[in-house]
PDB file of N, CA, C and O in Angstrom:
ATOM      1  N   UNK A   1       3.368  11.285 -11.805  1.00  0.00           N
ATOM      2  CA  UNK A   1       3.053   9.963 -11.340  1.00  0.00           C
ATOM      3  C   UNK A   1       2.022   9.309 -12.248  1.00  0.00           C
ATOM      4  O   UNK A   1       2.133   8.132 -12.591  1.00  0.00           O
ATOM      5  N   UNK A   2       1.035  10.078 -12.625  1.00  0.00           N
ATOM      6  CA  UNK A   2       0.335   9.517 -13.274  1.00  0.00           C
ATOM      7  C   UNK A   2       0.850   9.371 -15.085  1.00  0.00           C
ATOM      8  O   UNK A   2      -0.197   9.431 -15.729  1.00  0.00           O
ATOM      9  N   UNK A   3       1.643   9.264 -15.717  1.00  0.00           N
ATOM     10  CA  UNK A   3       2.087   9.223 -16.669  1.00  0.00           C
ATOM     11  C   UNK A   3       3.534   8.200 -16.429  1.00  0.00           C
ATOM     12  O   UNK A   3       4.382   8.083 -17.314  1.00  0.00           O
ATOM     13  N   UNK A   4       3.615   7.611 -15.289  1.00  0.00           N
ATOM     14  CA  UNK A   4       4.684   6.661 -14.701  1.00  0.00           C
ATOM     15  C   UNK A   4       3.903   5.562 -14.497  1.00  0.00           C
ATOM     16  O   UNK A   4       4.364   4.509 -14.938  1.00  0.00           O
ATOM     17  N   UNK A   5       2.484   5.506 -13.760  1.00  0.00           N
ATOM     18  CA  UNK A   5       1.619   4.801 -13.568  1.00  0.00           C
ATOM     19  C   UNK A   5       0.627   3.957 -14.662  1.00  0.00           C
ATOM     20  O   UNK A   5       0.184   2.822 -14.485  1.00  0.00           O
ATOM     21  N   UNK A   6       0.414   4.791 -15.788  1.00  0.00           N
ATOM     22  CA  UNK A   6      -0.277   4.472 -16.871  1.00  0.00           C
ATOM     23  C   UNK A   6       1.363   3.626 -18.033  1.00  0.00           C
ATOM     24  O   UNK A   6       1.017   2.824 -18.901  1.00  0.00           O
ATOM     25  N   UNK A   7       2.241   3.796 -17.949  1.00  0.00           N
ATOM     26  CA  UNK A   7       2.958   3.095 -18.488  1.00  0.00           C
ATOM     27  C   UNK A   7       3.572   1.764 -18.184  1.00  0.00           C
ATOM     28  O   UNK A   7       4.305   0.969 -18.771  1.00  0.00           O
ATOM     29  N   UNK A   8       2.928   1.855 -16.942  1.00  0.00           N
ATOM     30  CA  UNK A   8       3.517   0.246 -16.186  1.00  0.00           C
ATOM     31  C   UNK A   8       2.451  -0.856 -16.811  1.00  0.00           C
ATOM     32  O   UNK A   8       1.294  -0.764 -17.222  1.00  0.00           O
ATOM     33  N   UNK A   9       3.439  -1.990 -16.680  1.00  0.00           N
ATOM     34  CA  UNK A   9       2.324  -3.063 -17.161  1.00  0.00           C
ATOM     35  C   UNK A   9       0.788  -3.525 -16.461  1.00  0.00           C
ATOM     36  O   UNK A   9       0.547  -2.991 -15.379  1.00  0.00           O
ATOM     37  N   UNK A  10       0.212  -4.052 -16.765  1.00  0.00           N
ATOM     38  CA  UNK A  10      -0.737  -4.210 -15.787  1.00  0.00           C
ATOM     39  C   UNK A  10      -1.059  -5.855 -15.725  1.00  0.00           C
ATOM     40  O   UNK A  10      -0.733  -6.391 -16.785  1.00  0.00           O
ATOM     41  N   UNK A  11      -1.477  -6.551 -14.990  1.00  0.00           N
ATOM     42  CA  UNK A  11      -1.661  -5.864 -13.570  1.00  0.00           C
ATOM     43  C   UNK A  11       0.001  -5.437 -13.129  1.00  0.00           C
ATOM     44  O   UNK A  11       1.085  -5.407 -13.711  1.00  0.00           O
ATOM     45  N   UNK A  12      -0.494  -5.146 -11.799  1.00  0.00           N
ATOM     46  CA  UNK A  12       0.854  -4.318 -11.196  1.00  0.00           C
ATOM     47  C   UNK A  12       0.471  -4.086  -9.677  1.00  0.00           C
ATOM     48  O   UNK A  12      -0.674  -3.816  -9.315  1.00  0.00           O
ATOM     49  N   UNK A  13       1.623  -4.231  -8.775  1.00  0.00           N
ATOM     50  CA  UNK A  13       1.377  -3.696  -7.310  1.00  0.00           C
ATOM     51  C   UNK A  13       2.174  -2.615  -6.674  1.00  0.00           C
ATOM     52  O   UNK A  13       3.372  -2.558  -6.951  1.00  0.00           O
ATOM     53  N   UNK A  14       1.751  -1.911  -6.004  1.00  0.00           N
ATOM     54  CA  UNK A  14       2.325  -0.974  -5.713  1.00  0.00           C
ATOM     55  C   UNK A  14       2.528  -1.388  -3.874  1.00  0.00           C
ATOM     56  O   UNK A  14       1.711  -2.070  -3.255  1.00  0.00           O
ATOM     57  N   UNK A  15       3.438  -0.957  -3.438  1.00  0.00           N
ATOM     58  CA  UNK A  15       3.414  -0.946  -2.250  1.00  0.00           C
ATOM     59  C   UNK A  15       4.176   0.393  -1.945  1.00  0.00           C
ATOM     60  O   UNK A  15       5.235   0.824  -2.400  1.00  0.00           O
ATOM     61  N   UNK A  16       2.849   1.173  -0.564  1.00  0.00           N
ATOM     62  CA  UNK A  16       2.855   2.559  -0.110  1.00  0.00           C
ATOM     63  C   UNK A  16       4.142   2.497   1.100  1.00  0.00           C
ATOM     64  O   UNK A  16       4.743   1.524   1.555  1.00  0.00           O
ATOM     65  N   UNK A  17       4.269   3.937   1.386  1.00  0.00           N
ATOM     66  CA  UNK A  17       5.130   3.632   2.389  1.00  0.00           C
ATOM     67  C   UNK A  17       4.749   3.667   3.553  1.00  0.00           C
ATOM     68  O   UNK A  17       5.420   3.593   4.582  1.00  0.00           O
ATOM     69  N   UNK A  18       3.548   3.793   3.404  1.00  0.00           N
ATOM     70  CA  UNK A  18       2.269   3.191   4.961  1.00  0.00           C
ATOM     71  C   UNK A  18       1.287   3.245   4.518  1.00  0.00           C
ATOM     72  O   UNK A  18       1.182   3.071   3.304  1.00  0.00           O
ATOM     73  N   UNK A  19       0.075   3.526   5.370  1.00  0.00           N
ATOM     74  CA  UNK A  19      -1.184   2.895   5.576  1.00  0.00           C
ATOM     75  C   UNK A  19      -1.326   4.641   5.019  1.00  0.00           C
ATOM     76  O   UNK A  19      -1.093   5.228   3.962  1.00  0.00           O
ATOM     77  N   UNK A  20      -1.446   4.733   5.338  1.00  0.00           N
ATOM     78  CA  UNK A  20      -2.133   6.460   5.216  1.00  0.00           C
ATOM     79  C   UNK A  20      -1.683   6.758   3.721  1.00  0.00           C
ATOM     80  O   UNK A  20      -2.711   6.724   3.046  1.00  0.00           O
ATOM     81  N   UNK A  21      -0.818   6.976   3.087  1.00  0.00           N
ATOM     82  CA  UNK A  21      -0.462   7.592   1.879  1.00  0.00           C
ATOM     83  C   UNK A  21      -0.743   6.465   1.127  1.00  0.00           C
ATOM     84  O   UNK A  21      -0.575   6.811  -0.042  1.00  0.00           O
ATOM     85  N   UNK A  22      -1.257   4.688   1.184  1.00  0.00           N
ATOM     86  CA  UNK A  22      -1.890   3.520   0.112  1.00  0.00           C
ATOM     87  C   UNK A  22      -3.313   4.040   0.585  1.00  0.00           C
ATOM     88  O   UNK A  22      -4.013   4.408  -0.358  1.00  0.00           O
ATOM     89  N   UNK A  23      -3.764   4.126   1.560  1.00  0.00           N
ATOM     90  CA  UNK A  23      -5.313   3.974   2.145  1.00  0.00           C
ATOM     91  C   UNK A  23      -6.056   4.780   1.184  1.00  0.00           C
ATOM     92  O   UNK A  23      -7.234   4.442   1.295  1.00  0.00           O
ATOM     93  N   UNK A  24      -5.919   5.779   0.200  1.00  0.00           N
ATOM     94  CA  UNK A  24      -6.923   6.698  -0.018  1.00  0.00           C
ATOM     95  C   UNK A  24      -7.115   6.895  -1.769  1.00  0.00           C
ATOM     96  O   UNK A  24      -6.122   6.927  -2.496  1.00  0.00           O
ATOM     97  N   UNK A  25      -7.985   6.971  -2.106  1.00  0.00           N
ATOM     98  CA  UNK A  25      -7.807   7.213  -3.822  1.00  0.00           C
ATOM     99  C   UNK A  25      -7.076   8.262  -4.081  1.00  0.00           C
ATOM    100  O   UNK A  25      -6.491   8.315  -5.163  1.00  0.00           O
ATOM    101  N   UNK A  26      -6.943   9.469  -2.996  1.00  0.00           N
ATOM    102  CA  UNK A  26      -5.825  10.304  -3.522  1.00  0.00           C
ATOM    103  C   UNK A  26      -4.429   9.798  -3.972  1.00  0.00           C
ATOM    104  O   UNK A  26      -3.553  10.304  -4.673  1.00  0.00           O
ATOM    105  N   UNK A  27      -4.508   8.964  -3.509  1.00  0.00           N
ATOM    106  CA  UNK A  27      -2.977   8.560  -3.277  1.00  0.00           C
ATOM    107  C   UNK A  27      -2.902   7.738  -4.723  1.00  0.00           C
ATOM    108  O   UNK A  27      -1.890   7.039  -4.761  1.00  0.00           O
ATOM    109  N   UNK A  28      -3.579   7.663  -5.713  1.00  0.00           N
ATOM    110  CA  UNK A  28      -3.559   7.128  -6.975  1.00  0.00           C
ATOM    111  C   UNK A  28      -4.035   8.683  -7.828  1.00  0.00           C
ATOM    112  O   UNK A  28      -5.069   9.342  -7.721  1.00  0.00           O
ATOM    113  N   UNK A  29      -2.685   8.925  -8.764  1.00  0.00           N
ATOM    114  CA  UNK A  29      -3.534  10.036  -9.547  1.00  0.00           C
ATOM    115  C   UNK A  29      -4.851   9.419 -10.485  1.00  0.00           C
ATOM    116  O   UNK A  29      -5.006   8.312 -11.001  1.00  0.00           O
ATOM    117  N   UNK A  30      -5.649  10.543 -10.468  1.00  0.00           N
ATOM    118  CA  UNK A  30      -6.652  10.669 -11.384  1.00  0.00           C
ATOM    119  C   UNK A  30      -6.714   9.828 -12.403  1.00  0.00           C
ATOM    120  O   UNK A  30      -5.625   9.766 -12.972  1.00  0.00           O
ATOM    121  N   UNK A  31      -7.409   9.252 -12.806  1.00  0.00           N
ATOM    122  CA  UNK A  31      -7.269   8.234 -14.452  1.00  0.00           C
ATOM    123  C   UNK A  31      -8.028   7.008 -14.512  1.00  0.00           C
ATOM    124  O   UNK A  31      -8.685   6.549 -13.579  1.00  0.00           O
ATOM    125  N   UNK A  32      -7.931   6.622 -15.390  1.00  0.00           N
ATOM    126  CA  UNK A  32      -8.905   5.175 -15.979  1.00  0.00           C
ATOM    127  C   UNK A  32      -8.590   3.545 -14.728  1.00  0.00           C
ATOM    128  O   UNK A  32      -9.168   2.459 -14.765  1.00  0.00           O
ATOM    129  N   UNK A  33      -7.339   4.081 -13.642  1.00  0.00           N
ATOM    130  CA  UNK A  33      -7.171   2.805 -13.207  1.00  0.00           C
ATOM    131  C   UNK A  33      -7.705   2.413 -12.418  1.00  0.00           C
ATOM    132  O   UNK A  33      -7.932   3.190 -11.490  1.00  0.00           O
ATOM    133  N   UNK A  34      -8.251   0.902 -12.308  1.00  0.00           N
ATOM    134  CA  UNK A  34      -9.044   0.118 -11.788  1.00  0.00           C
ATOM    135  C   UNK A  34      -7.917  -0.436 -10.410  1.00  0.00           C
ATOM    136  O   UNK A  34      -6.786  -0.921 -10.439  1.00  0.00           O
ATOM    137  N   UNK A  35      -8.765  -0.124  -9.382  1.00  0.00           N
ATOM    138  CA  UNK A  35      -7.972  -0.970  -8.068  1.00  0.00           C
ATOM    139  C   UNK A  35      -9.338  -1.790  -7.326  1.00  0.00           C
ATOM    140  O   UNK A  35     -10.432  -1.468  -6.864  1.00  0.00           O
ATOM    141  N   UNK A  36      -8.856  -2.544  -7.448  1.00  0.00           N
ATOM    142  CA  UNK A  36      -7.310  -3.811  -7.035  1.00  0.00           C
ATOM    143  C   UNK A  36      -7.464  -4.509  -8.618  1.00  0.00           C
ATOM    144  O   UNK A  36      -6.429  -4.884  -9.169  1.00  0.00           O
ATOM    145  N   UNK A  37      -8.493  -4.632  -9.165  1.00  0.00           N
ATOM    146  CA  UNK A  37      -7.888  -5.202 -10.417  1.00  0.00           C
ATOM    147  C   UNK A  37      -6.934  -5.031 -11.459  1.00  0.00           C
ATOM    148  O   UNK A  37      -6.281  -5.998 -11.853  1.00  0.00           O
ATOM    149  N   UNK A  38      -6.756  -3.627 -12.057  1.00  0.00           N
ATOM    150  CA  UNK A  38      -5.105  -3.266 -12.239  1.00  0.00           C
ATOM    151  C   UNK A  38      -3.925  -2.898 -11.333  1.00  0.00           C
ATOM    152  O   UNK A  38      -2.792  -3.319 -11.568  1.00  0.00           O
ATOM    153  N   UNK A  39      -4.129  -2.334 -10.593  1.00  0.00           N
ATOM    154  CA  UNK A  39      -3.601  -1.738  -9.740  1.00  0.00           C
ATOM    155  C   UNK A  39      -3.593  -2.133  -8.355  1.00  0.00           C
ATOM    156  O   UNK A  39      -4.493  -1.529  -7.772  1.00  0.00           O
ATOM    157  N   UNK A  40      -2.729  -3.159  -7.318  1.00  0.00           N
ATOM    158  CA  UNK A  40      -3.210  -3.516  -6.146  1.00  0.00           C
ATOM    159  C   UNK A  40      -2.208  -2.625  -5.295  1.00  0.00           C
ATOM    160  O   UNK A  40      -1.047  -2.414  -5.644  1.00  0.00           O
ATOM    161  N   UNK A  41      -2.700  -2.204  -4.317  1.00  0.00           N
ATOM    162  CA  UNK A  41      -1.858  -1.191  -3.580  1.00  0.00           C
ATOM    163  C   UNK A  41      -2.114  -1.840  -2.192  1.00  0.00           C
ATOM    164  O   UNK A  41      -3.213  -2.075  -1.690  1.00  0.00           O
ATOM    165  N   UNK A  42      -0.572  -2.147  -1.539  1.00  0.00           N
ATOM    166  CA  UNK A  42      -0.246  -2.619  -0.038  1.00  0.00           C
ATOM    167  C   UNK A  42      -0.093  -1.459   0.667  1.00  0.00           C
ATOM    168  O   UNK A  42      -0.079  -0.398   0.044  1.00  0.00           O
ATOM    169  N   UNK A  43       0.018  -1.470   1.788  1.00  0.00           N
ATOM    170  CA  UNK A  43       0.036  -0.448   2.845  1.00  0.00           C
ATOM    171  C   UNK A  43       1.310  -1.060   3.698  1.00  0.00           C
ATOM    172  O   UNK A  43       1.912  -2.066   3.326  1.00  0.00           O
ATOM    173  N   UNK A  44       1.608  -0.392   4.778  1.00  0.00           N
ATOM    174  CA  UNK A  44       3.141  -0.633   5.851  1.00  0.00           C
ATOM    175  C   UNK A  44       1.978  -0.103   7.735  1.00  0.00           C
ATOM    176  O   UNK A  44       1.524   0.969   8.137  1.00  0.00           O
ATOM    177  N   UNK A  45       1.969  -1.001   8.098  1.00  0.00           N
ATOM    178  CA  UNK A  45       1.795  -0.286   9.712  1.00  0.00           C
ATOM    179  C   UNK A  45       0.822  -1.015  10.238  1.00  0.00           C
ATOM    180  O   UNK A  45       0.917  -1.413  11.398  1.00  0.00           O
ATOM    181  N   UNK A  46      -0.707  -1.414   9.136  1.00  0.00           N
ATOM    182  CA  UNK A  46      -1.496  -2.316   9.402  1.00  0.00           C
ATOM    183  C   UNK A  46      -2.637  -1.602  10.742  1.00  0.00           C
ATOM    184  O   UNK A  46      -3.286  -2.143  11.637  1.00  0.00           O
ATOM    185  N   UNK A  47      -2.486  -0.365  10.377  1.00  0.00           N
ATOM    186  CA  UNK A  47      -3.460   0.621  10.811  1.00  0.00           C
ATOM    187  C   UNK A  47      -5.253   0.345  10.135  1.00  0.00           C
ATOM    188  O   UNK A  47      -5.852   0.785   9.154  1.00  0.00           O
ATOM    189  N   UNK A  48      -5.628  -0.629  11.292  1.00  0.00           N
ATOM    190  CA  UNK A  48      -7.253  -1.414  10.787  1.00  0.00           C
ATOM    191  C   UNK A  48      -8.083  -0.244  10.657  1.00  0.00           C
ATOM    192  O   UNK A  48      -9.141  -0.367  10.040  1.00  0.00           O
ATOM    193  N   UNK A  49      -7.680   1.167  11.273  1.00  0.00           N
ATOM    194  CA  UNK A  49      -8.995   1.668  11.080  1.00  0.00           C
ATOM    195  C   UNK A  49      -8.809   2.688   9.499  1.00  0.00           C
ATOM    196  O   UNK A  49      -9.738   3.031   8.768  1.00  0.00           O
ATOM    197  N   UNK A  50      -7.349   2.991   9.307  1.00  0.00           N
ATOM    198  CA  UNK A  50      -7.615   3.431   7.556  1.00  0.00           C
ATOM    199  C   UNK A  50      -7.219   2.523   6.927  1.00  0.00           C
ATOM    200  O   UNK A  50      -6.727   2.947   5.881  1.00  0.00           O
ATOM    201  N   UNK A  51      -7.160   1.290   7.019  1.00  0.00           N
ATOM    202  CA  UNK A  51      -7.363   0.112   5.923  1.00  0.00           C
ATOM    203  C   UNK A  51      -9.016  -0.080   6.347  1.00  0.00           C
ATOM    204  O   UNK A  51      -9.683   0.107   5.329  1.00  0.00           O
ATOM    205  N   UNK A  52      -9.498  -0.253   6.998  1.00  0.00           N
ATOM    206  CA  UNK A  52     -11.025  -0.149   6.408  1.00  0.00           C
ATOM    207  C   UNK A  52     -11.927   0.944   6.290  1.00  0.00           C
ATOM    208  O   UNK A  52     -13.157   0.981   6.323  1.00  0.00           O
ATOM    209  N   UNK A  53     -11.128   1.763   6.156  1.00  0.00           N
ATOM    210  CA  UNK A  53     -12.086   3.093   6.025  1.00  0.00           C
ATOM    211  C   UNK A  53     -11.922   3.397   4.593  1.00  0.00           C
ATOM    212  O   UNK A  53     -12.801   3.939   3.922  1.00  0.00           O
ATOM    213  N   UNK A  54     -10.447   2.930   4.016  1.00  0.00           N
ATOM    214  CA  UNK A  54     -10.191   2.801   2.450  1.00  0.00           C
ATOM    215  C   UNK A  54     -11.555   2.177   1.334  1.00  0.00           C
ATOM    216  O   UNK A  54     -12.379   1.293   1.569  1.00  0.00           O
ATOM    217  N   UNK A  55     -11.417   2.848   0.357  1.00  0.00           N
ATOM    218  CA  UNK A  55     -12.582   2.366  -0.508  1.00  0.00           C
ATOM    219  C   UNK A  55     -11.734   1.904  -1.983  1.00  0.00           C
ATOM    220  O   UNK A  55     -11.637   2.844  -2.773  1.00  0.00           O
ATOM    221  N   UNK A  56     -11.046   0.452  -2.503  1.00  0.00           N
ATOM    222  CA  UNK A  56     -11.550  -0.566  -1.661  1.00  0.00           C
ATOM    223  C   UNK A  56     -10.241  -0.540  -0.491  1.00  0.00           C
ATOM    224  O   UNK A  56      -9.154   0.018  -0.346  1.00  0.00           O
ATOM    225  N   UNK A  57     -11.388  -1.836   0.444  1.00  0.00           N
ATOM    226  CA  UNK A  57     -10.131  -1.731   1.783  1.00  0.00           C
ATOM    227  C   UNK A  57      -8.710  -1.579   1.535  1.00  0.00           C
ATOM    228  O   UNK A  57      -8.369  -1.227   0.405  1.00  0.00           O
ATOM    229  N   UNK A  58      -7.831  -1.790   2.422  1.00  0.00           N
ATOM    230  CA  UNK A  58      -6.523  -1.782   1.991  1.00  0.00           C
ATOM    231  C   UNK A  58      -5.769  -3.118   2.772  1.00  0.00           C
ATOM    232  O   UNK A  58      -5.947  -3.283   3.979  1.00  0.00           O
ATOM    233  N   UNK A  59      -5.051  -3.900   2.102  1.00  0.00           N
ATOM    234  CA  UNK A  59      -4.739  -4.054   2.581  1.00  0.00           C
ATOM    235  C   UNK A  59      -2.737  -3.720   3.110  1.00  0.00           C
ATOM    236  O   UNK A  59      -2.022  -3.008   2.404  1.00  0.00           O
ATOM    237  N   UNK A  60      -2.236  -4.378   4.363  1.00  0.00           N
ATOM    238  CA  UNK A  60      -1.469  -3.747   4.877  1.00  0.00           C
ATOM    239  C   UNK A  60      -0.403  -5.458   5.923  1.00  0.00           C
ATOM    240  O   UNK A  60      -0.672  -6.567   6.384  1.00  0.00           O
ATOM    241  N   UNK A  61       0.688  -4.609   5.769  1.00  0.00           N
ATOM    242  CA  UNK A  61       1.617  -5.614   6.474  1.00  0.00           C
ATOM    243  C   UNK A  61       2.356  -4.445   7.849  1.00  0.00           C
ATOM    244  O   UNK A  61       2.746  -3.280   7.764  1.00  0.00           O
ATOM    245  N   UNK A  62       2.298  -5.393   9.015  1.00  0.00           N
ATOM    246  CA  UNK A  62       2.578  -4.754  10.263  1.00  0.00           C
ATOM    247  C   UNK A  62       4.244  -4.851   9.899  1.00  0.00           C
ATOM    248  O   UNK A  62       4.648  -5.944   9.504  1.00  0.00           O
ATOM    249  N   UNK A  63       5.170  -3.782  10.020  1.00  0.00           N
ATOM    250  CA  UNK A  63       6.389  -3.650   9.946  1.00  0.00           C
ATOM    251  C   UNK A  63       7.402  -4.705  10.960  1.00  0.00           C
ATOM    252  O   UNK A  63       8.275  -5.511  10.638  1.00  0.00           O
ATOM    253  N   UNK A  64       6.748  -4.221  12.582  1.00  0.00           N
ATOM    254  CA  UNK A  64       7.402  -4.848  13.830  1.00  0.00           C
ATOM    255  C   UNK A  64       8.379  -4.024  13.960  1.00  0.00           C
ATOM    256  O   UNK A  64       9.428  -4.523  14.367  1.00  0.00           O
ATOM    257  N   UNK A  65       8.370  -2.946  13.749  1.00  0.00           N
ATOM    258  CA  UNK A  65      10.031  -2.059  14.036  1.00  0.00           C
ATOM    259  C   UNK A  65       9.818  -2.082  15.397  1.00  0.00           C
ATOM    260  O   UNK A  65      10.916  -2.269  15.923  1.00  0.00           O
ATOM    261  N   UNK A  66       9.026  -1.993  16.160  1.00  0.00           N
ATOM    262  CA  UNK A  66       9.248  -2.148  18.068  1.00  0.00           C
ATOM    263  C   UNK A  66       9.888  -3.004  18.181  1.00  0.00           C
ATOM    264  O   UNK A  66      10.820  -2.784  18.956  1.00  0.00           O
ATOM    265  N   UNK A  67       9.858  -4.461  17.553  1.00  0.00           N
ATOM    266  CA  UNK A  67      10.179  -5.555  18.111  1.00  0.00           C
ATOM    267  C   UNK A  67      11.934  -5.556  17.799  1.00  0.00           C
ATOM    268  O   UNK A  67      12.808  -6.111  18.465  1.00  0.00           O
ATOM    269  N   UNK A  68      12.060  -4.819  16.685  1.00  0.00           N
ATOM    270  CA  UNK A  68      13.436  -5.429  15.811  1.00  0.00           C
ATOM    271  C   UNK A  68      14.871  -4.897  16.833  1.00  0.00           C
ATOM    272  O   UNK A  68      16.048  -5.091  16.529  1.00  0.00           O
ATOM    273  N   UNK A  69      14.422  -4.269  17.952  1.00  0.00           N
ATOM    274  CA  UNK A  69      16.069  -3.894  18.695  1.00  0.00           C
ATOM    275  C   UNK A  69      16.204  -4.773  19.791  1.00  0.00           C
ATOM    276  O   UNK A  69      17.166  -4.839  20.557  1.00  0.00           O
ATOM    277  N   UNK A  70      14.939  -5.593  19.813  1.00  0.00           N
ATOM    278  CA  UNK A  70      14.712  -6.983  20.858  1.00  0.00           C
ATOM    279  C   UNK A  70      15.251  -8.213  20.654  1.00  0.00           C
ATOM    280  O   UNK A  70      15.581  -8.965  21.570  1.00  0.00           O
ATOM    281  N   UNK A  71      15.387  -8.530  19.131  1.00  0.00           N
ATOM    282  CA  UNK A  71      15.488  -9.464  18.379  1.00  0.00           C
ATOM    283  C   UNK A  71      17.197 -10.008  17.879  1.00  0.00           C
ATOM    284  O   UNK A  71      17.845  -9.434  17.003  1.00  0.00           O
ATOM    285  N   UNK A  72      17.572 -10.942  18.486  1.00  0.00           N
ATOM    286  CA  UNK A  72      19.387 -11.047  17.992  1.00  0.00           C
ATOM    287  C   UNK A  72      19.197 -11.833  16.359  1.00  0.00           C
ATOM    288  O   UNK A  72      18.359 -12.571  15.840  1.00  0.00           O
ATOM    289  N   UNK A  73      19.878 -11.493  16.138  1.00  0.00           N
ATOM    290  CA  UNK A  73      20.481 -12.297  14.436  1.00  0.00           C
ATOM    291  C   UNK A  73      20.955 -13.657  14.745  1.00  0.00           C
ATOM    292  O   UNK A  73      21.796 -14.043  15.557  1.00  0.00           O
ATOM    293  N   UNK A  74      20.149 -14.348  13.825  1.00  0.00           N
ATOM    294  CA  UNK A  74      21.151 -15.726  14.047  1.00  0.00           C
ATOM    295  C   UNK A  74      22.648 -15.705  14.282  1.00  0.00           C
ATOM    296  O   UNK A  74      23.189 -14.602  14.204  1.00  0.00           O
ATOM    297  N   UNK A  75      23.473 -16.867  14.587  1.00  0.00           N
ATOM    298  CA  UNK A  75      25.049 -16.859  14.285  1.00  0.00           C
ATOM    299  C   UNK A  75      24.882 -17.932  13.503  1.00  0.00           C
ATOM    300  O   UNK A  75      25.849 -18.436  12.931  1.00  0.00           O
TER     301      UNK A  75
END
């Protein structure tokens, strides 16, 4: 990852596949990259307490999968 990561252009965004695996510097390998200024990383779930427990925060978009078997499709 980190040799996938250092070849991308920069800036660049990444979006996690939730809050927990964007929220944490682990979740960026090791290396010279600067977040949020090279590197901005979104989150999925919008879980406030590890988007601000993230260093820097995170931010995050609420999915709504509860809502989506409620919801009809236009015609």
């Amino acid at each position: 990852m980190s040799r996938w990561l250092s070849g991308l252009p920069k800036p660049v965004g990444i979006m996690a596949c939730n809050d927990d695996a964007g929220g944490s510097p682990r979740s960026l390998p090791a290396s010279e990259t600067a977040v949020p200024e090279e590197v901005a990383v979104i989150g999925v779930d919008n879980d406030e307490l590890l988007c601000d427990l993230s260093d820097p925060p995170l931010s995050s978009v609420a999915l709504g999968a509860e809502r989506a078997g409620f919801e009809r499709l236009p015609s």
